[in-house]
Every structure is written in structure tokens, then in C-alpha cells.
N, C-alpha and C positions, 0 to 999 in steps of 0.2 A: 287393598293394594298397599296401603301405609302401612298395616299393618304387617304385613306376609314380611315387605322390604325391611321394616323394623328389627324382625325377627332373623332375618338369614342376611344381609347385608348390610345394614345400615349400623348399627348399634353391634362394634364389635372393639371389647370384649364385654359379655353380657353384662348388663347393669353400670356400663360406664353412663358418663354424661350428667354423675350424683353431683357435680362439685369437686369430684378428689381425685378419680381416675377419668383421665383425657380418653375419648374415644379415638380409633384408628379412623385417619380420612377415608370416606368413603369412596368406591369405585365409581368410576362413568356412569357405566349402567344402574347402580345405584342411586345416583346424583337425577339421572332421567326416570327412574321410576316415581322417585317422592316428589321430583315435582308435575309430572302428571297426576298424580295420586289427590296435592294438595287444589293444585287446578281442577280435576273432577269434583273436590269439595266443594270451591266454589261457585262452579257450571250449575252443580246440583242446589247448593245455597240458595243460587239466585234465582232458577224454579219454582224452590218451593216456598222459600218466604213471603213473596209478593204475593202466590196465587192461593196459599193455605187462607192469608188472610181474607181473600177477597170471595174465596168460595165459603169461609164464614159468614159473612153479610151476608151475600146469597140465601142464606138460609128463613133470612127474617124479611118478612114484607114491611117495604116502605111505606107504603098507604095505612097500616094499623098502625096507631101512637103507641099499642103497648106491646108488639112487634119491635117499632123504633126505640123502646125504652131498652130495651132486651140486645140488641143488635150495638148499642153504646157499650151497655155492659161486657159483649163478646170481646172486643176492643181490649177492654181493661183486661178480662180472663186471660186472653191469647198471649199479652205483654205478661202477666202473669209467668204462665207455664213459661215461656222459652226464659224467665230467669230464676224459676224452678231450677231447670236443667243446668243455669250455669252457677246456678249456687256448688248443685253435684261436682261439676266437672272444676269448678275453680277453687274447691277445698279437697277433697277427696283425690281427685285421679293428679292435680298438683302436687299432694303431699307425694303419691306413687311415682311420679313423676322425677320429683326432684331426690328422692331416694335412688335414684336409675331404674326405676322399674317402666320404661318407655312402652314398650312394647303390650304391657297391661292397660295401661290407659289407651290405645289406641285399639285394642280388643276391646276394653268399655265401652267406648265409643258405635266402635261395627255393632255393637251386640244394640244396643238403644237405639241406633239406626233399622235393624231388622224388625226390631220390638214394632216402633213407630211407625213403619210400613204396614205391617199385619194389623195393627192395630186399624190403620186408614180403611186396609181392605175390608176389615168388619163391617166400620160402617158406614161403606160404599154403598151398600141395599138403600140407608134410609136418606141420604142428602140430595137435596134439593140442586138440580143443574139447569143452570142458564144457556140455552145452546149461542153460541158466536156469534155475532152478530157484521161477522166478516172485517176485511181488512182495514182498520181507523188512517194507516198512512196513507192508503188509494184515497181516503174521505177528504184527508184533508189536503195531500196534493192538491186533488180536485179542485180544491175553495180556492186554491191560490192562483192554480193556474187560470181558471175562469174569472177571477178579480184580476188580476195581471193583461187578460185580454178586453175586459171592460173598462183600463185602467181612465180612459177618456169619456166613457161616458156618464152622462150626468144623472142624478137621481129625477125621474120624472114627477112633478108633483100630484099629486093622489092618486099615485099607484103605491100600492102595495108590493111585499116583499113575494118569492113564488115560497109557494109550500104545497104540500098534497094534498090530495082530497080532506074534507072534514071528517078528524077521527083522532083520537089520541094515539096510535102511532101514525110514526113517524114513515117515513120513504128508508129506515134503516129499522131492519127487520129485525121487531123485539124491544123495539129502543122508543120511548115515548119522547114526544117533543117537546122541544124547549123554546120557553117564549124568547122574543127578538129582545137584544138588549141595544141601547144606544153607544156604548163607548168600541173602540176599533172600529169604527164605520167604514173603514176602506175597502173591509172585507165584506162587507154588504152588497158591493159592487157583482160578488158573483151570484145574488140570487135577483137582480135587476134581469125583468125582462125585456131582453129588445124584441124588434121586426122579424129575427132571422130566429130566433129563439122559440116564435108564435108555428112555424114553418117545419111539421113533422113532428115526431117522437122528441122530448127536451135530451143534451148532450151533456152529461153530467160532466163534464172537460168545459162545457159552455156558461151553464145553468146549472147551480147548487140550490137543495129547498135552505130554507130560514134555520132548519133543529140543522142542519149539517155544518151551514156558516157556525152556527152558536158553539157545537163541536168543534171546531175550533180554534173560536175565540176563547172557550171555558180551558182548554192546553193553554194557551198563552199569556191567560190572566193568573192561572197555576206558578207557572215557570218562574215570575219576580220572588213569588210569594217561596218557593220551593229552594231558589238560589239564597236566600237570605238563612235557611237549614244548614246550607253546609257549613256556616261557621260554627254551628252548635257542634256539629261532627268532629270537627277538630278539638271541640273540649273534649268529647266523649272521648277521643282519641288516643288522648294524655294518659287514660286511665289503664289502659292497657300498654303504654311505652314510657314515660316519662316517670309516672307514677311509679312503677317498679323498680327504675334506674337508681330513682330518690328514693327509694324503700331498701334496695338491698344495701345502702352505704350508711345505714341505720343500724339500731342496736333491736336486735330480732328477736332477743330473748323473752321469753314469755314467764314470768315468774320468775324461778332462778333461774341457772346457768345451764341447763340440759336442754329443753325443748327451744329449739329454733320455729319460726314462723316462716314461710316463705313467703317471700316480697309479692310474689303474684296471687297469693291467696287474701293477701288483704282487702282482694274487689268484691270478697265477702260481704264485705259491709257495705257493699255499693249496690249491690244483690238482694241482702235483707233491708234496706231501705225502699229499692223498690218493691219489696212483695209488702210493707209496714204503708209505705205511702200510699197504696195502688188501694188495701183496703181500708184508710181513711179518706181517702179522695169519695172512695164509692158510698161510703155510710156516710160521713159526718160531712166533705167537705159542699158536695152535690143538694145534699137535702139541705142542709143552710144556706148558700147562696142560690138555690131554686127559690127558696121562700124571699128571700130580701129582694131578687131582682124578678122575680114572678116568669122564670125561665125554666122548663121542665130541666134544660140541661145542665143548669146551673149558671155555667161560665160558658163562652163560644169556644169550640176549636182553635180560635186565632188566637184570644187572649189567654186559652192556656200555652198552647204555642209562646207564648211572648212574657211570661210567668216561667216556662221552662227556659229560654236563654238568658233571662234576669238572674236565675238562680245557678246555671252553668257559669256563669261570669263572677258571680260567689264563689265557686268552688276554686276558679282561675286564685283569687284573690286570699282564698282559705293556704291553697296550694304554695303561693310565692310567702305566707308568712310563716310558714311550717320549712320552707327551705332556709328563709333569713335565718333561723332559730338552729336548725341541723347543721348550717357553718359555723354559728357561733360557741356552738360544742364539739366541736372536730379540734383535738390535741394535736399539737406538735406534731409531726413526723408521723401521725395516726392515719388510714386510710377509711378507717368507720368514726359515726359519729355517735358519741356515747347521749343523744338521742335518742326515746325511743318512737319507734317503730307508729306505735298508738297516735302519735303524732297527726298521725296523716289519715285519721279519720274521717274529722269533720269534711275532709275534702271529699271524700270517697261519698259520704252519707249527703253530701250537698249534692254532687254528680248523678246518685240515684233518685233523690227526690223530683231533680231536673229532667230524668227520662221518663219519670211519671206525668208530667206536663206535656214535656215537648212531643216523644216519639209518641205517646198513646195518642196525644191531639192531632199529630200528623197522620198518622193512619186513619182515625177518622175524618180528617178533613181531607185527605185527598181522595180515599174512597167515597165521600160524601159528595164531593163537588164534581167528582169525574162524571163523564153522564155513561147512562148504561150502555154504551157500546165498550168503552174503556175503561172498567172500573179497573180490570189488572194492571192498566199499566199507572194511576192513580198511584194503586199500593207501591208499584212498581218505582217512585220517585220516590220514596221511605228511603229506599234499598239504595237506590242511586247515589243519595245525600250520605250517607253515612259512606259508601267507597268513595265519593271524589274527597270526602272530609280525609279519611285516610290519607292520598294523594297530596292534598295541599299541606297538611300536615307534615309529610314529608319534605314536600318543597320549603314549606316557612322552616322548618331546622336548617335545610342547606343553607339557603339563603342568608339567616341570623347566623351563621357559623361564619359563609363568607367575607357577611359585613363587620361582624366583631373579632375575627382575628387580626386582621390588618398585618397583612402582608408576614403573620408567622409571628410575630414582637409577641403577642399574646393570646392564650391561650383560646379565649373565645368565651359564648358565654354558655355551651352547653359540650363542654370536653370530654376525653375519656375517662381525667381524676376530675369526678363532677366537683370535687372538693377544691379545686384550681380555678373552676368557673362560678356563673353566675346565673345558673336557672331560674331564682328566683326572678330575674326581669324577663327571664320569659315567659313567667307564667303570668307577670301584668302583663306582658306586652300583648298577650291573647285576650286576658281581660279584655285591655284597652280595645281592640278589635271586635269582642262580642258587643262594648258599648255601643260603638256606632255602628257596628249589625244590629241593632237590637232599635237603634231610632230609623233607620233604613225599613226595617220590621214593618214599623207601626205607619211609616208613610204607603208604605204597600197594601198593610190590612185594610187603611182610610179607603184608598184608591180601590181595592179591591169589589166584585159587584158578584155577590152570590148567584148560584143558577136556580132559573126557574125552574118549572118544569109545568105542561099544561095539565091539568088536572083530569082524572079519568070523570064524564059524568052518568057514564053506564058503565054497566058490563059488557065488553067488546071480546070476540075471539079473535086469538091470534092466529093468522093465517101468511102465510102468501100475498095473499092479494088484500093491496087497501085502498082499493075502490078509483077512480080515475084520478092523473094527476089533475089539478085545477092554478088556473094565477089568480089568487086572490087581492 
């Protein structure tokens, strides 16, 4: 549809929108197709990033350790490829792009899109599918509402929590149980059996087993740990809008005076960082600190997590002294800074080493921690954090623009003549803000309590039926 719209509406006269020739404003119906078109992108986006990755796991058994070795590894690949592709699309179809060639890059796009569908259907024959293990928000309504009507009663001494019959699953078809943890105890309340509870069939509105409370309490020991992401989101953010703002009012030249660089293409090196990081971490950095801390994984999910916002908070800091530097080389009456360009590097290259940490170690830790009923929607809080970061990001400019103009006297700190303002205290001001996300971080990791899970000690078939309930 972007494409078609491209072509017969939107981009007219052909090849405008280079920089030199203004396009003619678009029609109504123009204006409603591309933003359906961009909305479908990201309907389809959010589909299939959260669930491609989680039907990668899928593929590898968790009980084998060299299954689980392999199944890390996928993690790293997966992050791989999608910056594979934007290495493509942010040198290549950007240089077309910003020539006016719109409507080519957005045919590149359709065409990679069709590729990588065909490509799925190939090998749809040989992947491994987990069937559904039904609806997770009925599971855990359930828990609340049945804690909520227990809310007075008291835990009985040496009684036990209810759980199903003896068997590693679970009363959640598919899904192995998980042992009872001590912290959130309120929610315990709904797997206490009373009088009324012993009387008939159990009322899962009444009585919740042990692995369903654990479900979740494992969402909501997630959530601190998940909310403390979206300040990384709003670094990553910069890099696609701020980054470029501060890039195009640079000196672009590459060599001599002919070849321009375009400011969006610089995420380049944000791109070949992560594909340079991603295969150091996996040779060099994993096998040396597996050996020093006797950890097959090396490091924990959490603490690369907490390595990656350390290192996004560098780039904040890289950023604000590459801006000191580009005003202080802005001429008189000059609207570019004879600056160049290259400048803004090291920011870009701190930013991709930081999504080697953070986003690979968030995808597997939230896929790791989610229990099998919800591993998609696990993945699915990756995706979440990076659009609310989007979101806030936008809000923290309004808001710093509100409170730095003062009443109009002055310009603000992030203006239209960026060279009138003062981004560079925006880019500490994020710093400062990753800092104390970043000790917020580490009081959550502490507090944080991994999931168990109860161990298989046969071979069981999975069926339908898991033998009578029982209160243990």
C-alpha cells in the first residue's frame, strides 16, 4: 500500500523530497492511505517480533544443557539478522531515498517482505510447535479474584498450598509447575483451601493450584524489572531522532567536497557495532567470564541488562560532548557546523554495543523467566519497552522545551536553529536519568527471585488428563 500510494499519490513530482525540489501536498485520500499503510506496518511489527522470537526457543529443549547452550546462542543470531537488515535499509535504500528515489526503497522493502514470508513457509514442515496453552489473563484474573474473596482468611498452620495431582504438569495444559515462592504472599490466599472449597468440583474463581498463583506472581516480579527498560528505550531513541537532527547541521562531507553522507545513514556504525559486539560477546567475552565465574553463561541476563544501560548512559554523555564541540565551531551568521560529521561516532558505536547487552539479555530473560504458558507475551515486553521509550521520549522533549523556554524570552534547549539551543544538556539530562534508572536497576535485580520450575523425574505423556485433583 505505501508503496502503490508512493507511486500514484503521494510523491508528486517524481523524485521530489531529494532536499531541492519540495513535493506537492498530499491529497486526503492520500494522507489516509499512508497512514493506514504505516499502521499496518506496525500491527504486522508487533506480530511478528515478539512471536518469531519465541517460536525460536521453541525449537530447543530446555531440559538438554546443550539444547540450552544453543537456544542462548539463537538470541544472539536473531539480534543479529534484524541488524543485518538494517544495516541494508539505513545505507542503501537511505542513500535512494534521500536522492528522491522514495518509491524504490519502499518496493525494497515489499520485495524483503515477500522474500521473508516464503522463506518462513519453507520451513514451516520442519519447526517444532508448542500448541496454546489457553487464555494467561482468565489464569490470572482467576488468582486475584479468588485472593480478593479470601482476602480474611487466614493461612491454616500445616496445611499446604492446593496443587493437582502428583505429576510434573501442571492443571495448565502443557505448562510444567512451578515451585511456590515466598515473596507476594497475598496472593497465596487464592490457592488456601477452605470448608466450602473441600464441597464438589474446586471453582477456579474460588481455588487457584500453586504453578497458577506462581504465574502470576513471575508477571509481576517481571513488570519492576521490565519498567526500569524503558529508560534504555529512550537512549535507543535519540539515535533515530536527535542523532540525526545533530548530524544534519554538521559538516557531511566525506573526503572532499562532492560526496555528502546522509545524517540517517550514520546509524551505520550503530549497526556494525552491533554485528562486531554480538560476535565478540559470543567467542571471547562468554568463554572468559564462564571460566572466571564457573557460569556456563558467562554473565546473568540481569547483569548484562545493567552493563547495557551503563554503556547507553556513555553514549548519552559521548553525545552531549560531540554537541559542546559542534557549537563551538558554528561561524557567525553560519547555519552548519564546520564540524565533522565523524564526530558523532563514538556515540553511535557506544549505543550499539549497549544493545548487545541490554536488548539481547532482555529477550532472553524475559523469555527465560516467563513460564510456559506465556512465553509470547515475555518476548512480547522487549517490544512494549522500546514503544513506550518512544512515547516518553517524546514527552521528555515537550516538556524540557516547555520548561526551558520561559514564557518565549528564549529559545529553549532543543530549537528549530539547534544552533540557538542547547541539546547538549539534554543529552546529560538523559544521562542523569539513566543513572538513577540504572541504581533503581540493581535494587530490583537484588529483590528479584528467579522461577523454578519442578523438575521432570520420568518420562510423562502429555495428555488431557492429569490424574485427580488432590490438596496437598
Amino acid at each position: 500500500m505505501l508503496s502503490l500510494a508512493s507511486s500514484t499519490l503521494l510523491i508528486k513530482p517524481v523524485r521530489c523530497g531529494d532536499g531541492i525540489e519540495k513535493c506537492a501536498p498530499p491529497t486526503g485520500s492520500g494522507n489516509a492511505i499512508f497512514y493506514v499503510a504505516i499502521y499496518l506496518v506496525a500491527l504486522g511489527y508487533g506480530g511478528h517480533q515478539p512471536t518469531v522470537a519465541t517460536l525460536g526457543a521453541d525449537q530447543f529443549d530446555e531440559s538438554d544443557p546443550r539444547e540450552m547452550a544453543s537456544r542462548t546462542a539463537f538470541f544472539s543470531c536473531f539480534y543479529f539478522a534484524l541488524n543485518l537488515g538494517s544495516l541494508f535499509s539505513n545505507t542503501i535504500l537511505v542513500y535512494f531515498e534521500n536522492s528522491g528515489s522514495w518509491t524504490v526503497g519502499f518496493w525494497a522493502s515489499t520485495g524483503s517482505a515477500v522474500t521473508a514470508l516464503l522463506l518462513f513457509f519453507v520451513g514451516s514442515p520442519g519447526y517444532t510447535y508448542v500448541q496454546p496453552f489457553g487464555n494467561p489473563f482468565t489464569r490470572i484474573s482467576q488468582v486475584f479474584v479468588a485472593a480478593y474473596r479470601k482476602i480474611r482468611v487466614k493461612f491454616p498452620e500445616g496445611q499446604e498450598l492446593y496443587e493437582v495431582a502428583p505429576s510434573s504438569q501442571s492443571s495448565i495444559r502443557g505448562s510444567r509447575k512451578i515451585l511456590h515462592t515466598n515473596n507476594l504472599k497475598c496472593l497465596d490466599k487464592a490457592a488456601i483451601v477452605t470448608q466450602n472449597d473441600r464441597l464438589g468440583l474446586p471453582n477456579p474463581w474460588r481455588l487457584c493450584t500453586v504453578t497458577q498463583v506462581e504465574e502470576t506472581k513471575c508477571i509481576l516480579r517481571l513488570l519492576p524489572i521490565w519498567a526500569c527498560t524503558i529508560m534504555y528505550s529512550v537512549i535507543f531513541t535519540q539515535m533515530s531522532s536527535l542523532f540525526v537532527e545533530q548530524g544534519e547541521v554538521m559538516d557531511t562531507h566525506l573526503g572532499g567536497r562532492g560526496f555528502r553522507i546522509p545524517a540517517a545513514s550514520m546509524s551505520a556504525f550503530d549497526i556494525c557495532s552491533v554485528l562486531i559486539c554480538t560476535i565478540l560477546y559470543r567467542f571471547v567475552v562468554i568463554p572468559t567470564t564462564s571460566a572466571l565465574s564457573k557460569n556456563p553463561k558467562g554473565i546473568t541476563e540481569l547483569q548484562r541488562m545493567g552493563i547495557g544501560l551503563m554503556i547507553g548512559m556513555l553514549a548519552m554523555v559521548a553525545a552531549g560532548v560531540t554537541e559542546i564541540h559542534r557549537l563551538r565551531n558554528v561561524s557567525p551568521g553560519e547555519t552548519m557546523s564546520q564540524l565533522s560529521i565523524f564526530w558523532q561516532v563514538p556515540q553511535y558505536v557506544l549505543v550499539g554495543a549497549s544493545e548487545v547487552f541490554m536488548y539481547i539479555g532482555q529477550l532472553e530473560f524475559f523469555n527465560g523467566q516467563a513460564p510456559d504458558g506465556i512465553k509470547s507475551f515475555g518476548s512480547s515486553l522487549c517490544m512494549a519497552s522500546m514503544s513506550l521509550g518512544n512515547y516518553f521520549s517524546s514527552m521528555l522533549v515537550k516538556v524540557v522545551m516547555d520548561i526551558t523556554v520561559r514564557g518565549g524570552r528564549k529559545p529553549g534547549w532543543i530549537p528549530e536553529d539547534l544552533n540557538s539551543g542547547h541539546m547538549d544538556r539534554f543529552y546529560f539530562l538523559i544521562a542523569g536519568m539513566a543513572a538513577v534508572d540504572f541504581v533503581l536497576f540493581v535494587l530490583c535485580a537484588k529483590w528479584y527471585k528467579f522461577i523454578k520450575l519442578e523438575e521432570n523425574e520420568e518420562e510423562e505423556q502429555l495428555g488431557d488428563e492429569h490424574g485427580p485433583d488432590r490438596i496437598v
